[in-house]
C-alpha positions as CSV (number, residue, x, y, z in Angstrom):
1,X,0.0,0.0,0.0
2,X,1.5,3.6,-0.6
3,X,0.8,6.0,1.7
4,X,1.8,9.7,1.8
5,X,5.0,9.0,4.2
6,X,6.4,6.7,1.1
7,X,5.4,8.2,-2.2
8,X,9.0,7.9,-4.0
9,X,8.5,11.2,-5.6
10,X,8.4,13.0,-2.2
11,X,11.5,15.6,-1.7
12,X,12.4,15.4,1.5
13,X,14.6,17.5,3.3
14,X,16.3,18.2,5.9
15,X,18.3,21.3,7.4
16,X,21.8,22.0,6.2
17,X,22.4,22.6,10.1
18,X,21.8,18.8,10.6
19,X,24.9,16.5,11.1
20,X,25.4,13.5,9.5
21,X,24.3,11.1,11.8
22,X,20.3,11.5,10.9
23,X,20.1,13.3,14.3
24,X,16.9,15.4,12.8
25,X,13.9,16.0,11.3
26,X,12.5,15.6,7.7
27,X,9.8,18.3,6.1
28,X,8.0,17.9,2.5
29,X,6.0,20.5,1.5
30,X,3.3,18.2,-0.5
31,X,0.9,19.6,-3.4
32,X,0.8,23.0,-1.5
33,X,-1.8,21.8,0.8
34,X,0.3,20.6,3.8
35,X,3.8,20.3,5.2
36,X,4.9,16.8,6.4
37,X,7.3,16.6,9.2
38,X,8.9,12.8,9.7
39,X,11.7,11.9,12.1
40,X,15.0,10.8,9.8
41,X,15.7,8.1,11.8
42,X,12.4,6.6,12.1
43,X,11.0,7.3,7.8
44,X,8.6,4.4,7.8
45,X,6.5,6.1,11.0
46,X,3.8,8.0,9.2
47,X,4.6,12.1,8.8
48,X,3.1,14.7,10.9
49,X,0.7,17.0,8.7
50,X,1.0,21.2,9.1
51,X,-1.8,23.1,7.3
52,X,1.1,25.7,5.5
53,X,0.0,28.5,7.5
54,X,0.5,26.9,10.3
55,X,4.2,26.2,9.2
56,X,5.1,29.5,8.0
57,X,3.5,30.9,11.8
58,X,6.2,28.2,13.3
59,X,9.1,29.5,11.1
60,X,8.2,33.1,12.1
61,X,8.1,32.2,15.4
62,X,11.6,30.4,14.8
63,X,12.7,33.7,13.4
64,X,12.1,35.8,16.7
65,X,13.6,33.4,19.0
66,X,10.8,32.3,20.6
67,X,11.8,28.6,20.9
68,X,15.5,30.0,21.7
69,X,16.8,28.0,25.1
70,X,16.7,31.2,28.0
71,X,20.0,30.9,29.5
72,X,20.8,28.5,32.4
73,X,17.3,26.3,31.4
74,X,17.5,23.1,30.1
């Protein structure tokens, strides 16, 4: 059965920040109706699904620093 998660002519990617042990995450952008999210070291686990706005609201918010660690929490 072919699923979203395993469509071959998904492109995946994944940040240029990310080392090369598949420490990270995955995204797709598919058919401009969604962003997929899949872990790299887990690919046949179904992706999470972002409506695009909600994506490009995370990125903003990614932008600003507003996931940024505050220093001396873990």
């Amino acid at each position: 059965m072919t699923t979203v998660a395993n469509r071959p002519r998904l492109r995946w990617r994944k940040s240029s920040r990310s080392d090369l042990t598949d420490q990270c995450v995955e995204i797709c952008i598919f058919a401009r109706a969604a962003v997929l999210m899949r872990d790299s070291k887990d690919r046949q686990r179904g992706p999470l699904a972002f409506a695009p706005s909600s994506w490009d609201d995370f990125l903003h918010g990614v932008r600003l620093g507003e996931f940024d660690r505050q220093q001396g929490l873990i």
